[in-house]
C-alpha positions in Angstrom: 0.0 0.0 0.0 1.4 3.1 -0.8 1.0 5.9 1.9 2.0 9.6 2.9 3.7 10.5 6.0 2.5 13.6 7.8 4.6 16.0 10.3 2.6 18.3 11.5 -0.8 17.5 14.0 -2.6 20.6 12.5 -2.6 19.0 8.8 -3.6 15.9 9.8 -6.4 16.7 11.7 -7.5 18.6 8.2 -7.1 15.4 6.5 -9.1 13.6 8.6 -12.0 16.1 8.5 -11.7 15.8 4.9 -12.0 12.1 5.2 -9.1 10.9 4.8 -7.4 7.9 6.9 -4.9 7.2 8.9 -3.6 3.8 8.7 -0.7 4.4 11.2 1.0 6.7 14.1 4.8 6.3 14.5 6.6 8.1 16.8 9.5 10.7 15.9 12.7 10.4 15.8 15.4 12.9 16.9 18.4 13.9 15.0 20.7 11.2 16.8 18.2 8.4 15.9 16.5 8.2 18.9 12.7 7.6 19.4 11.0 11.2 20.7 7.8 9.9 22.2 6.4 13.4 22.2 5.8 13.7 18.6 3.9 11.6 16.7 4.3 10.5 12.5 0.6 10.2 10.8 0.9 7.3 7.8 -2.1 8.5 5.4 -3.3 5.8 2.8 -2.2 7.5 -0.8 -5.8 7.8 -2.0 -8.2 10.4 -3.6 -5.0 13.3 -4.5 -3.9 13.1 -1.0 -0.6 14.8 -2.3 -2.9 17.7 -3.6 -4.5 18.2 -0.5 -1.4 18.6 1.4 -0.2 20.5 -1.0 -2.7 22.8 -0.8 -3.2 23.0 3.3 0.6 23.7 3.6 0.9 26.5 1.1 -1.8 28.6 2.8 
């Protein structure tokens, strides 16, 4: 399945509105390679121009 990762909570929660799905949350990681537990990864399916959505929410 291909999917789209997602950085930033504020986009995601559009996408969701929109109807999109998430079809998994990763933690980050930090610079080193560590796991940052306090920031999350959203996996979007790739489905229904996904990558025109976020292209459009993040150039506002």
């Amino acid at each position: 399945m291909k999917t789209r990762l997602v950085f930033k909570v504020n986009i995601a929660r559009k996408l969701v509105r929109m109807g999109y799905r998430i079809v998994d949350l990763k933690p980050a990681k930090t610079k080193d390679g560590k796991t940052d537990f306090n920031k999350s990864i959203y996996v979007f399916a790739d489905e229904n121009n996904i990558s025109e959505e976020i292209e459009k929410l993040t150039n506002k």
